[in-house]
C-alpha positions as a LaTeX table, in Angstrom:
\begin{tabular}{lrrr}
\hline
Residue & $x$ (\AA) & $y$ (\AA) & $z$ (\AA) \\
\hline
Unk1 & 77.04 & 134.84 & 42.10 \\
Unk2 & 73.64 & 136.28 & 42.74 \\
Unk3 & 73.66 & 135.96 & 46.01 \\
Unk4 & 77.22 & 135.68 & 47.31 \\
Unk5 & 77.62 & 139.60 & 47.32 \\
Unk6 & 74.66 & 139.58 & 49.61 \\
Unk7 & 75.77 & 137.29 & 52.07 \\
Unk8 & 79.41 & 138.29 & 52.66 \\
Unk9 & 77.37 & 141.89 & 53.46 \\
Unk10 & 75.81 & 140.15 & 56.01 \\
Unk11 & 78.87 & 138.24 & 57.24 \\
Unk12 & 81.65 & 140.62 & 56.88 \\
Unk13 & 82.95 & 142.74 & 58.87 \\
Unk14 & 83.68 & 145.52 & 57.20 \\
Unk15 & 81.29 & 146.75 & 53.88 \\
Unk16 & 84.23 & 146.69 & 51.76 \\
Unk17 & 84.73 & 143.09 & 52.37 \\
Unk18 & 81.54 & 141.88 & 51.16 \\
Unk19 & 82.60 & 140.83 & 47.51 \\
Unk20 & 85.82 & 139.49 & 49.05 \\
Unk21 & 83.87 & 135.62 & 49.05 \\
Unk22 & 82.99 & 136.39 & 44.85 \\
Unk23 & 86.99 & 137.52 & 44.61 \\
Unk24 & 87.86 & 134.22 & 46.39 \\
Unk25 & 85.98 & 132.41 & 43.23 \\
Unk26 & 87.98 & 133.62 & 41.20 \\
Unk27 & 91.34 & 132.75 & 42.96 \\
Unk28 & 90.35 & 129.09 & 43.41 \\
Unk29 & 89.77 & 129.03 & 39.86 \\
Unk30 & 92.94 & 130.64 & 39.12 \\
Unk31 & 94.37 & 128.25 & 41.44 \\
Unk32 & 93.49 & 125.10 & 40.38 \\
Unk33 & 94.05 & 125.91 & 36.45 \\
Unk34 & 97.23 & 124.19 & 36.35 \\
Unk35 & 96.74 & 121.84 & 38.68 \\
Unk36 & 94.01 & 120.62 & 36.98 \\
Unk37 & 95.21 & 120.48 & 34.08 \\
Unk38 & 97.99 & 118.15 & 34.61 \\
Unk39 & 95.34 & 116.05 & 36.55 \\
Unk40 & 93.31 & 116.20 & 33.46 \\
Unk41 & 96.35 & 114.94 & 31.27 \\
Unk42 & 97.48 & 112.40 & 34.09 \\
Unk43 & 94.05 & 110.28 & 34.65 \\
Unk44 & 91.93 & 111.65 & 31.84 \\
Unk45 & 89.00 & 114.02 & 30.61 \\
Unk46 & 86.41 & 111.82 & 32.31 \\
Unk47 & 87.77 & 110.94 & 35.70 \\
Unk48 & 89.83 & 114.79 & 35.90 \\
Unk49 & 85.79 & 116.77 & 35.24 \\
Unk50 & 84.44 & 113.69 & 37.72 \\
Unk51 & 87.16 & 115.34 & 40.01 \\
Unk52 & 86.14 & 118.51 & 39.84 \\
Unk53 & 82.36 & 117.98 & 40.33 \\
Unk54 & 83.24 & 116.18 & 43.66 \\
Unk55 & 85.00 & 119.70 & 44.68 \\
Unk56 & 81.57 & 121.42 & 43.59 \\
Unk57 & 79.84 & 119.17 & 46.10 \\
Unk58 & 81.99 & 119.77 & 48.81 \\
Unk59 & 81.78 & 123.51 & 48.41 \\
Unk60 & 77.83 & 123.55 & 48.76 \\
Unk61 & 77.99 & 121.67 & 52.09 \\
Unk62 & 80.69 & 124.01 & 53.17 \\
Unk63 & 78.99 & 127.03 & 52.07 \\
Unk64 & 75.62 & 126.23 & 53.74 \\
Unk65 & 77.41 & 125.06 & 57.37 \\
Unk66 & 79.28 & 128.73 & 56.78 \\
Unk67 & 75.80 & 130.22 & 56.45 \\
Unk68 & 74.21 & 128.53 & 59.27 \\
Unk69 & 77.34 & 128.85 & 61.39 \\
Unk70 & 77.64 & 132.93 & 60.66 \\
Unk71 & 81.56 & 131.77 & 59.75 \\
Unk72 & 82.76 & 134.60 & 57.09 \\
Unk73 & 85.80 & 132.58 & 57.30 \\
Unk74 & 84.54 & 129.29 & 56.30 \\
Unk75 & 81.85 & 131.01 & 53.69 \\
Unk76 & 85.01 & 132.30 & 51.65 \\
Unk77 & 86.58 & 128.56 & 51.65 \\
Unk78 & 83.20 & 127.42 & 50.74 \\
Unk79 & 83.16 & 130.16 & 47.83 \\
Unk80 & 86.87 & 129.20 & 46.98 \\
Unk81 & 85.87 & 125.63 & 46.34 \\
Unk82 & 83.43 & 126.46 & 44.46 \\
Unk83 & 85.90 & 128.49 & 42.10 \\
Unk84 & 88.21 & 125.38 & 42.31 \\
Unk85 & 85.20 & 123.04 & 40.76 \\
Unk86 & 84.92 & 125.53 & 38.17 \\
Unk87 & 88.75 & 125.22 & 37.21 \\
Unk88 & 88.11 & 121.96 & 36.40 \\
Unk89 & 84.66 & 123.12 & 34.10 \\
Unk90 & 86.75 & 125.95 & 32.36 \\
Unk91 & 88.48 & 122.97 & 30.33 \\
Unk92 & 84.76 & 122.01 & 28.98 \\
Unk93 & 85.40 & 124.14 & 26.00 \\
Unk94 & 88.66 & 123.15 & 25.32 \\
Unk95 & 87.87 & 119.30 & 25.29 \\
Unk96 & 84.64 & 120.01 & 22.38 \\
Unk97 & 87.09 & 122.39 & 20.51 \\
Unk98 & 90.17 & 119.37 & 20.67 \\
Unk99 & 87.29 & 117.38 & 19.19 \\
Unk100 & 85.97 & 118.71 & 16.09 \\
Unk101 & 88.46 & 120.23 & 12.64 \\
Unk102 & 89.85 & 123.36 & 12.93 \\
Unk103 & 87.52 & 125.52 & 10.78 \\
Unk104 & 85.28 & 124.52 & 13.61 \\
Unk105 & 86.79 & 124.70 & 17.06 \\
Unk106 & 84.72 & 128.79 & 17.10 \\
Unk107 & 81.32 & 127.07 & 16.73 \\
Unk108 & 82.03 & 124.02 & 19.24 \\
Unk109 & 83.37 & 126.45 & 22.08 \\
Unk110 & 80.40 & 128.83 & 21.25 \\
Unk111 & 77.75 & 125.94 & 21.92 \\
Unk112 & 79.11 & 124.47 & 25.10 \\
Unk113 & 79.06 & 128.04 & 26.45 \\
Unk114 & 75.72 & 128.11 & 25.39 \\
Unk115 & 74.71 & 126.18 & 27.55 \\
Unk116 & 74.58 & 128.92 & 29.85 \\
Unk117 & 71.93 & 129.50 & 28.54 \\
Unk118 & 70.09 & 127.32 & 31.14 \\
Unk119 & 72.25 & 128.67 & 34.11 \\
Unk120 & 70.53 & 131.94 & 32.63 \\
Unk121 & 66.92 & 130.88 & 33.58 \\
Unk122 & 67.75 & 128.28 & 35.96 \\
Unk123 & 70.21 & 129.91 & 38.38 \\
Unk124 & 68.54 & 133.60 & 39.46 \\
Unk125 & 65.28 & 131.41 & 39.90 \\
Unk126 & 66.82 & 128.74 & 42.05 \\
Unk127 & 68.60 & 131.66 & 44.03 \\
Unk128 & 64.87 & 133.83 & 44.41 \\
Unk129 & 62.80 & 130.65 & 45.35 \\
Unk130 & 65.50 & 128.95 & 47.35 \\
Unk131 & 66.98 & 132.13 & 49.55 \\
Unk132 & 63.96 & 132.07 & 52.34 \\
Unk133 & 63.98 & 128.58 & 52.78 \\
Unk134 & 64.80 & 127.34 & 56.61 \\
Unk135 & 65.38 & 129.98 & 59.00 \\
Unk136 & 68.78 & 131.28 & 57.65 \\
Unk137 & 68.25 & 133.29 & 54.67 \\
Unk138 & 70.33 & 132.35 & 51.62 \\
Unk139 & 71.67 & 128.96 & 53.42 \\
Unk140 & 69.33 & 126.59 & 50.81 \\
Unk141 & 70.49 & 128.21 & 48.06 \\
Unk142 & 74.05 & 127.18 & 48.63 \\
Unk143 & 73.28 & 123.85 & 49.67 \\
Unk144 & 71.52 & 123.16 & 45.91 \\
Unk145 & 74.78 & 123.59 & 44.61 \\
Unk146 & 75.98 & 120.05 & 46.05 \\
Unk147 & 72.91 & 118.52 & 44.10 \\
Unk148 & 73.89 & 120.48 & 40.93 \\
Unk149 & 77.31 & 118.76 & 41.09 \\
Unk150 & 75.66 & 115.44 & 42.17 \\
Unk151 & 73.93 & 115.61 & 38.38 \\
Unk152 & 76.88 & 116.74 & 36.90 \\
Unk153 & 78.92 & 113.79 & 38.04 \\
Unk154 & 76.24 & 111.67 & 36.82 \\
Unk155 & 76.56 & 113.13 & 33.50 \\
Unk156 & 79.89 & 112.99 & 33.20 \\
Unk157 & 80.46 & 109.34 & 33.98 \\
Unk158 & 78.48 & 107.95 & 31.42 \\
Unk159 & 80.27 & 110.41 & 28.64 \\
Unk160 & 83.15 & 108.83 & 26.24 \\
Unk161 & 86.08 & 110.84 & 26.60 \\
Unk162 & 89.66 & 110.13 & 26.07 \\
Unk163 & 91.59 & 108.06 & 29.30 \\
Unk164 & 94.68 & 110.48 & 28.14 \\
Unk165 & 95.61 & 113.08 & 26.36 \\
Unk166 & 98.59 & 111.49 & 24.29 \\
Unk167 & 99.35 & 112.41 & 20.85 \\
Unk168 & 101.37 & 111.14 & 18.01 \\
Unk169 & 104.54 & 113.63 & 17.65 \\
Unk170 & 105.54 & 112.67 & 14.16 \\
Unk171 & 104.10 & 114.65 & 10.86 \\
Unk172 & 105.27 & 112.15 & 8.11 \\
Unk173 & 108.51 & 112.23 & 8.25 \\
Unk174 & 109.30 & 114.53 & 10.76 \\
Unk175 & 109.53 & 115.00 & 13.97 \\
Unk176 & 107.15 & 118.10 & 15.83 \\
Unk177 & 109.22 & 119.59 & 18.40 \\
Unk178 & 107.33 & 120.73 & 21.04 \\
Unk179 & 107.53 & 124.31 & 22.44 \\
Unk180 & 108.81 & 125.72 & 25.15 \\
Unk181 & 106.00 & 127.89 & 27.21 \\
Unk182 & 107.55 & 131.23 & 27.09 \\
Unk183 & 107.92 & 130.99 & 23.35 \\
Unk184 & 104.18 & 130.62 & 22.71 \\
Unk185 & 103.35 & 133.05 & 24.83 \\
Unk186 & 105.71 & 135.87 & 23.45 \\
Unk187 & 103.18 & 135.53 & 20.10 \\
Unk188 & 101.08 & 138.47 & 19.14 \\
Unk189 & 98.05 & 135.83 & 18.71 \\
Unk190 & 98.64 & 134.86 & 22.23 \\
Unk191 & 98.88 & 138.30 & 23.76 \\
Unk192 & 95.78 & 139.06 & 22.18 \\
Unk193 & 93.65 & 136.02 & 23.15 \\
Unk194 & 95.25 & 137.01 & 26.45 \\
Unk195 & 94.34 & 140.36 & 26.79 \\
Unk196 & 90.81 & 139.70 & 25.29 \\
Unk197 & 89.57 & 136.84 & 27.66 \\
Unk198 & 91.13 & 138.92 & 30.68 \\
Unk199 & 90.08 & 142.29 & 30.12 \\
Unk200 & 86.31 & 140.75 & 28.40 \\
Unk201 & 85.87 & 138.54 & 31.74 \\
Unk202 & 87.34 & 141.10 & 34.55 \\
Unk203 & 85.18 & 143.89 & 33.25 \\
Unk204 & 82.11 & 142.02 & 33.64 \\
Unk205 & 83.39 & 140.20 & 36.96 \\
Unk206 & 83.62 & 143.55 & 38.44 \\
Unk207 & 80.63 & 145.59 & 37.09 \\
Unk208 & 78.37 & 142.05 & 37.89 \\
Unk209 & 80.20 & 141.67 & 41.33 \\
Unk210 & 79.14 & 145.49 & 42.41 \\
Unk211 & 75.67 & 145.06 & 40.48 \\
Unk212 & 73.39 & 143.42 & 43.59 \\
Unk213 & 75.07 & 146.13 & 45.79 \\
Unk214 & 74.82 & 149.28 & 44.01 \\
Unk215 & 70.83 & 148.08 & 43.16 \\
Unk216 & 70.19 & 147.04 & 47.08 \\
Unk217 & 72.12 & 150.97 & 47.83 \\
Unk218 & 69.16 & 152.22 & 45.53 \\
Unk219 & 66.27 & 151.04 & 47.29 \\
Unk220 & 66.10 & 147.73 & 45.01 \\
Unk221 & 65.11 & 144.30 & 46.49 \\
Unk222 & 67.15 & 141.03 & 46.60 \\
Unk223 & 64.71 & 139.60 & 43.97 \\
Unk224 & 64.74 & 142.82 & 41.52 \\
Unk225 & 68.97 & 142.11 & 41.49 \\
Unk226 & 68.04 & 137.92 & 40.62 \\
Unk227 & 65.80 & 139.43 & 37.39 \\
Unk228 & 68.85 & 141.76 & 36.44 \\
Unk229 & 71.56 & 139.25 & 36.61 \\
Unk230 & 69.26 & 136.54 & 35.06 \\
Unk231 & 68.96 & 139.04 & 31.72 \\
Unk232 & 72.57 & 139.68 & 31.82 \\
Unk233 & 73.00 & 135.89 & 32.13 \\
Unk234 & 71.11 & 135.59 & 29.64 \\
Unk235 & 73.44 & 138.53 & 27.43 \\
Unk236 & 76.71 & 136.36 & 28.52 \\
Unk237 & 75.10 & 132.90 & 26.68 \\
Unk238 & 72.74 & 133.36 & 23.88 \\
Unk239 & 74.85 & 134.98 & 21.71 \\
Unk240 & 76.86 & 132.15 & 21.99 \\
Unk241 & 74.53 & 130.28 & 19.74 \\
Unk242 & 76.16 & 133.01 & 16.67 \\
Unk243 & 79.30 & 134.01 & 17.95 \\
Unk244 & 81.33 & 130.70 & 16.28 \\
Unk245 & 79.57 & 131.21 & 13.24 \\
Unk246 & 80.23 & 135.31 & 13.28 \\
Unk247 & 83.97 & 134.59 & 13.82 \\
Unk248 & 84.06 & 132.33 & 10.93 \\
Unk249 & 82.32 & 134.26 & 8.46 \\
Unk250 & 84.02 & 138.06 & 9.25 \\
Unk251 & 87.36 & 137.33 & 11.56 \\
Unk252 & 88.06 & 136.17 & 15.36 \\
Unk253 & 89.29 & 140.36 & 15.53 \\
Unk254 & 86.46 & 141.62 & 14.54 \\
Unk255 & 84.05 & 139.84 & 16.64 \\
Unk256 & 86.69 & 140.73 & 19.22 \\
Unk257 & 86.50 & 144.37 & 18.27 \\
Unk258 & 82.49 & 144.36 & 18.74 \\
Unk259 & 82.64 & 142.90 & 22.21 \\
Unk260 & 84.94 & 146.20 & 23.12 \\
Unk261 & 82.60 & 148.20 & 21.44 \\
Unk262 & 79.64 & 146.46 & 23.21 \\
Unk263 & 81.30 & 147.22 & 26.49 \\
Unk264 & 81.87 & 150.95 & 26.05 \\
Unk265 & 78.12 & 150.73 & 25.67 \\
Unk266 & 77.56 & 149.45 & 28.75 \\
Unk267 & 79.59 & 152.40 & 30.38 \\
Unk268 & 77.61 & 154.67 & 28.29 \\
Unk269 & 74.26 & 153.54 & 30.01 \\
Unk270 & 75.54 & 152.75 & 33.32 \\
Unk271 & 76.20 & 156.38 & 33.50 \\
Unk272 & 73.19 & 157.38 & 32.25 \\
Unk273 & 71.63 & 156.66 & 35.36 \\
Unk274 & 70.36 & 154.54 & 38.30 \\
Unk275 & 66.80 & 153.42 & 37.67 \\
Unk276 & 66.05 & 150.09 & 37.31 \\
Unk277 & 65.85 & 150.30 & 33.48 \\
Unk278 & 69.46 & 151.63 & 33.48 \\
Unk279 & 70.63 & 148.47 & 35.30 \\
Unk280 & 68.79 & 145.67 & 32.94 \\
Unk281 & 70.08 & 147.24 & 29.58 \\
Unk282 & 73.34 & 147.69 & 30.88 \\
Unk283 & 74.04 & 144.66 & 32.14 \\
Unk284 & 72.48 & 142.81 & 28.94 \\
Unk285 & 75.05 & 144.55 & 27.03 \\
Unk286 & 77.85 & 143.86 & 29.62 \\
Unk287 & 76.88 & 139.84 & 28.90 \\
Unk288 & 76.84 & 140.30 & 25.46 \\
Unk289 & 80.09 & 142.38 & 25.57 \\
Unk290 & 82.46 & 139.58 & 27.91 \\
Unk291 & 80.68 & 137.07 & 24.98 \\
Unk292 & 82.29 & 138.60 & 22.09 \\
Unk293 & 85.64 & 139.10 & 24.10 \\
Unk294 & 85.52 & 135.52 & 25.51 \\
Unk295 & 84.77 & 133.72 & 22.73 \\
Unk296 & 86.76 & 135.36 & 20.74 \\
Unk297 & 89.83 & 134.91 & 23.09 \\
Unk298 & 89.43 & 131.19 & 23.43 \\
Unk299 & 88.90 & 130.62 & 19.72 \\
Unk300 & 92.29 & 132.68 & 19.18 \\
Unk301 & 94.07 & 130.47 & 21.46 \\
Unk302 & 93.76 & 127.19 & 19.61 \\
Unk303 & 95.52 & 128.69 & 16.61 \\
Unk304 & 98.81 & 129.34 & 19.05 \\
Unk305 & 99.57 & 125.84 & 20.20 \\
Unk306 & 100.37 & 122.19 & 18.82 \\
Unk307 & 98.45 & 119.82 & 20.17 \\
Unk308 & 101.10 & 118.13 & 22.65 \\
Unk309 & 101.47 & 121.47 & 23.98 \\
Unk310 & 97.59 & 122.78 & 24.30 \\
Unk311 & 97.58 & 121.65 & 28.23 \\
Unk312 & 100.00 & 124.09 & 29.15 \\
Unk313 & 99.10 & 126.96 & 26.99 \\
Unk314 & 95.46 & 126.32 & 27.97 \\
Unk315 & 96.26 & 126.32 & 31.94 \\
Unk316 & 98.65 & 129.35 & 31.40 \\
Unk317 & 95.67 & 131.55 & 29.74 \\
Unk318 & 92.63 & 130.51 & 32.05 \\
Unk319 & 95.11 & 130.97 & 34.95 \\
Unk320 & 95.93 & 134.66 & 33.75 \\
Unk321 & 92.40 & 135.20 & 33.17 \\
Unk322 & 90.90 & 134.24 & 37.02 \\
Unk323 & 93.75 & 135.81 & 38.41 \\
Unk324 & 93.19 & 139.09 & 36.40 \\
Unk325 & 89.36 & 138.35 & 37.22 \\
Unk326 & 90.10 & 137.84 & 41.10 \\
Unk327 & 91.38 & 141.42 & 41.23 \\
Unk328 & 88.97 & 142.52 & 39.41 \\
Unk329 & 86.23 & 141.08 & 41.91 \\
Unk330 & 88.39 & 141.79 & 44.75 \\
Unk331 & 88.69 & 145.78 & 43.99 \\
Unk332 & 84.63 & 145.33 & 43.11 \\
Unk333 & 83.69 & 146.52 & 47.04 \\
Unk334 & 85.95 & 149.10 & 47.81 \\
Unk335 & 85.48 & 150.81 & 44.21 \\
Unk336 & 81.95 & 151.28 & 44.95 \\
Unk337 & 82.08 & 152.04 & 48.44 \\
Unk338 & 84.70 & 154.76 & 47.70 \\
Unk339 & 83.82 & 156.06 & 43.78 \\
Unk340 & 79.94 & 154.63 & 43.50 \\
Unk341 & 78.48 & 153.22 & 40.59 \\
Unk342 & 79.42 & 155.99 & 38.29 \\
Unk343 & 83.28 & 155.88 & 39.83 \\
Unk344 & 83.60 & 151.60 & 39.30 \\
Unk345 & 82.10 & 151.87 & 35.78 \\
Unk346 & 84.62 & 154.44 & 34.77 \\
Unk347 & 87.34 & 152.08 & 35.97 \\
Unk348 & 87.06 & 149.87 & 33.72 \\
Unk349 & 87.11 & 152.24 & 30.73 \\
Unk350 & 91.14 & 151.68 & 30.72 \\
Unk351 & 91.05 & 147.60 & 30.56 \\
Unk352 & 88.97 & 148.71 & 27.52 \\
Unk353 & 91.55 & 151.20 & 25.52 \\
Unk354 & 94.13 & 147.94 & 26.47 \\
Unk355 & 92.56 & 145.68 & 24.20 \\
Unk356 & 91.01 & 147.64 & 21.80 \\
Unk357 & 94.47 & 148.95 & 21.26 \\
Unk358 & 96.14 & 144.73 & 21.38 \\
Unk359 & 93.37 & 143.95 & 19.08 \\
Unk360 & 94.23 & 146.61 & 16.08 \\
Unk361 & 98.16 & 145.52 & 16.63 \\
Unk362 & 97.25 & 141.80 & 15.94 \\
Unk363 & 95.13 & 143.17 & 12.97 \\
Unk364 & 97.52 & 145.64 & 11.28 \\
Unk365 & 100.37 & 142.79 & 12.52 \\
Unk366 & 98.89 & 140.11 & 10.20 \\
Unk367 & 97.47 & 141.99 & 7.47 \\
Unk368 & 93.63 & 141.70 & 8.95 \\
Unk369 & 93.53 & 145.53 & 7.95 \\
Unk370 & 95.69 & 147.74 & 6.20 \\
Unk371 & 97.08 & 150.59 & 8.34 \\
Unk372 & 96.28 & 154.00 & 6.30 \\
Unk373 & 93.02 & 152.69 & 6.23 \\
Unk374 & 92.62 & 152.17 & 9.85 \\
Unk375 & 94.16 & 155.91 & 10.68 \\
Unk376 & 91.75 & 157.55 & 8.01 \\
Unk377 & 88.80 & 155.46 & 8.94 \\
Unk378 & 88.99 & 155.59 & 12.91 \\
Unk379 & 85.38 & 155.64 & 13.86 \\
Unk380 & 85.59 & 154.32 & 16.85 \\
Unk381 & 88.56 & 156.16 & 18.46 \\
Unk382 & 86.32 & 159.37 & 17.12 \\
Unk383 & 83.48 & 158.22 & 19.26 \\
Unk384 & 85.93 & 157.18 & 21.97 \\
Unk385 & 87.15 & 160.84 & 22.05 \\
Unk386 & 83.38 & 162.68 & 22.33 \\
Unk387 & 81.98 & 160.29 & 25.02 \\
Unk388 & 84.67 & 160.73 & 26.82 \\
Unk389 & 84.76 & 164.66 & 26.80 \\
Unk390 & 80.52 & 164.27 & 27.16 \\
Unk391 & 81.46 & 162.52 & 30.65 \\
Unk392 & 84.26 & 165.06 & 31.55 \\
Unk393 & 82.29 & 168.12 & 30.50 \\
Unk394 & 79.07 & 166.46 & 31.72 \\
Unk395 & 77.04 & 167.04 & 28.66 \\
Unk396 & 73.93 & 164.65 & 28.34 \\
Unk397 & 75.54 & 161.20 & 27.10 \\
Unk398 & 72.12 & 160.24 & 25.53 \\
Unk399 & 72.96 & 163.38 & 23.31 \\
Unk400 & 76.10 & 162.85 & 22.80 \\
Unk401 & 75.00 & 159.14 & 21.03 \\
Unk402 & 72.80 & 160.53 & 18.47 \\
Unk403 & 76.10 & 163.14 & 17.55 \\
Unk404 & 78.01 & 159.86 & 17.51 \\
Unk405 & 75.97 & 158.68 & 14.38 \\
Unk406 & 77.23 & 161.94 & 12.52 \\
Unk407 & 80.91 & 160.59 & 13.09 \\
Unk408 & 79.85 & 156.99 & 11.46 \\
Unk409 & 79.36 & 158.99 & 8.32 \\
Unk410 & 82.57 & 160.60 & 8.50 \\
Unk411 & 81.34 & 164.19 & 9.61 \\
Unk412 & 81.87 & 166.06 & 13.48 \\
Unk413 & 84.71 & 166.70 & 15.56 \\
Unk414 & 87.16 & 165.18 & 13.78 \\
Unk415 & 85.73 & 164.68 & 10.12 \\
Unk416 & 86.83 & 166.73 & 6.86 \\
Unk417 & 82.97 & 168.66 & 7.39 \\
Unk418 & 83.79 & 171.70 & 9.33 \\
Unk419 & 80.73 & 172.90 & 9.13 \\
Unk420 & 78.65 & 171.22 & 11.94 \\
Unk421 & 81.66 & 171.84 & 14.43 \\
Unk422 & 80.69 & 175.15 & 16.12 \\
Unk423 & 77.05 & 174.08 & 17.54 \\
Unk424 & 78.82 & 171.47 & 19.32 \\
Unk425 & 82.10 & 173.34 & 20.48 \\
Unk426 & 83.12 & 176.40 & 22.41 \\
Unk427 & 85.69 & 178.80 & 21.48 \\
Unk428 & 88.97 & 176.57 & 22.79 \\
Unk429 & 87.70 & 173.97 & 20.77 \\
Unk430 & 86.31 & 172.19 & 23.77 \\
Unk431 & 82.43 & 170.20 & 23.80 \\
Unk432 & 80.30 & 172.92 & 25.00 \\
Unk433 & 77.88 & 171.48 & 27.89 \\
Unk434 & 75.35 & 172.80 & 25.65 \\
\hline
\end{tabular}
């Protein structure tokens, strides 16, 4: 990811092209969801991840002959492989949250995408140290990705996993019909978990995709991007060492609700500015953001499905989700050759209002909050509201935070006090760019 941005600039053709090989990730993932899945169910959790770590390999030798080559062509096959291995990896989680109760399945898909964690230190380092080796920049990077799916397959084969995924259809009894697709899907929990992982993953596939470019178009170096995407790394998988145990003890919503929250942050200081400072924090918080929504998504999903039916439902949702996040990674280059920084941050502030507004329909749906309470105590929609005027009427958005604590207590714009109102509004009623 680090460095895939820079080399399509190198090997496209046009500038607009260059996160086209990232965008192709995404699409072989998207691709080989269902495929894999049925794979997966067919031979096995063991042999179906060996599978996919033999496409991982493949991809690294493809990407480094692209590289050496100057192929664009074969460097976005290369980069598709590499999103069909991960298609395969996406069903990690699944298999430790199919293995532990239900009160638990939060926690176990929290830890194994902790271990990102390690992809956090290990990965931007591999990329800085690796890039000048040999006398085609960036071509040894690619080729350690074949010997990071060598280990894996090593790994894998001496883990005990189920041969099959076969379950007993009976409950005493009675018989457990399963499901058709459609049905499930038509669920409010499912349209939510939906919406969550998609919107939580495509936002930070797009900012992240544009990230190395919009630094290199202000004067940063290739190894000032690696320390940038190695913190926001780092946002994506810490939290994940909390995150089950905060969706346990307050709600899967709420934790939801924070990772939206945490995003509009990130918008907030990616418009404050381009300085190197401005990049770091806002891509921590963009991590920590797609955590919250992730997370939070997956863990809603196992409450949707029966467990004869969880291949399906679980292909269906990661196969939404890298489509959504192929688009997403896809638009990347042209928004910020076209609109900037500024412009492709903005974009996303849409994606947002979608699932904040999903997320309080699944909440007020099943009783998670009571509905006069939510319209009298709309904090965030207030807050909503004044940065988004601060942006229009270009008033100082570091300002416009510290008048966002006033509307936490219930006071401002739209707040039963009147009486701060007029040092912060013009006659029309309007934010004053004072």
């Amino acid at each position: 990811m680090t460095l895939s941005a820079m080399v399509g600039l190198r090997l496209a053709p046009e500038e607009s092209l260059s996160t086209l090989p990232i965008a192709m990730i995404s699409v072989g993932t998207a691709t080989m969801m269902i495929p894999a899945s049925f794979l997966i169910r067919k031979i096995g959790q063991r042999k179906g991840f060996m599978a996919g770590t033999i496409l991982g390999v493949l991809s690294g030798l493809l990407s480094f002959y692209a590289i050496l080559s100057g192929s664009f062509i074969l460097f976005i096959v290369g980069n598709m492989l590499v999103g069909a291995h991960q298609g395969f990896a996406q069903y990690y989680r699944f298999a430790a949250a199919d293995a532990v109760p239900e009160h638990n399945k939060g926690k176990a898909i929290s830890f194994v995408i902790a271990g990102g964690v390690v992809a956090a230190i290990a990965g931007p380092n591999l990329a800085k140290y690796t890039q000048h080796l040999g006398t085609v920049p960036y071509a040894y990077s690619f080729i350690s990705i074949t010997f990071l799916s060598i280990t894996a397959l090593s790994i894998i084969y001496f883990l005990k996993l189920p041969k099959n995924n076969k379950v007993i259809k009976t409950v005493g009894e009675g018989q457990v019909t399963e499901r058709p697709l459609a049905e499930i899907i038509k669920k409010k929990e499912t349209i939510t978990a939906l919406i969550s992982s998609a919107v939580g993953y495509s936002v930070m596939m797009m900012v992240m995709t544009a990230t190395p470019l919009a630094m290199h178009q202000s004067g940063f170096s290739s190894g000032q991007s690696a320390t940038v995407i190695q913190w926001h790394v780092l946002g994506m998988f810490v939290p994940s060492f909390f995150t089950g145990i905060l969706i346990e003890k307050f709600g899967v919503h709420k934790v939801i609700f924070s990772g939206i929250l945490i995003l509009f942050l990130h918008v907030t200081f990616a418009l404050s500015g381009t300085e190197f400072i401005h990049f770091i924090s806002a891509l921590i918080l963009l991590g920590i953001g797609w955590n919250f929504m992730f997370i939070g998504g997956s863990t809603l999903l196992t409450k949707v499905y029966q467990p004869m039916e969880k291949e399906k439902v679980q292909a269906f949702h990661d196969f939404f989700v890298f489509g959504a996040i192929g688009i997403s990674s896809l638009s990347a280059g042209g928004l910020l050759e076209f609109w900037g920084w500024r412009g492709l941050n903005i974009a996303v502030v849409p994606l947002l209002i979608i699932a904040f507004l999903s997320v309080v329909l699944y909440a007020v749906s099943y009783g998670k909050i009571a509905k006069m309470q939510w319209f009298h105590n709309a904090y965030f929609l207030k807050i909503l509201v004044v940065f988004l005027c601060a942006h229009w009427y270009e008033i100082d958005l570091q300002k416009t935070l510290l008048y966002n604590i006033k509307l936490l207590d219930g006071k401002g714009l739209f707040g039963n006090n009147g009486k701060d109102r007029t040092d912060v509004t013009n006659k029309r009623g309007f934010l004053s760019k004072e």
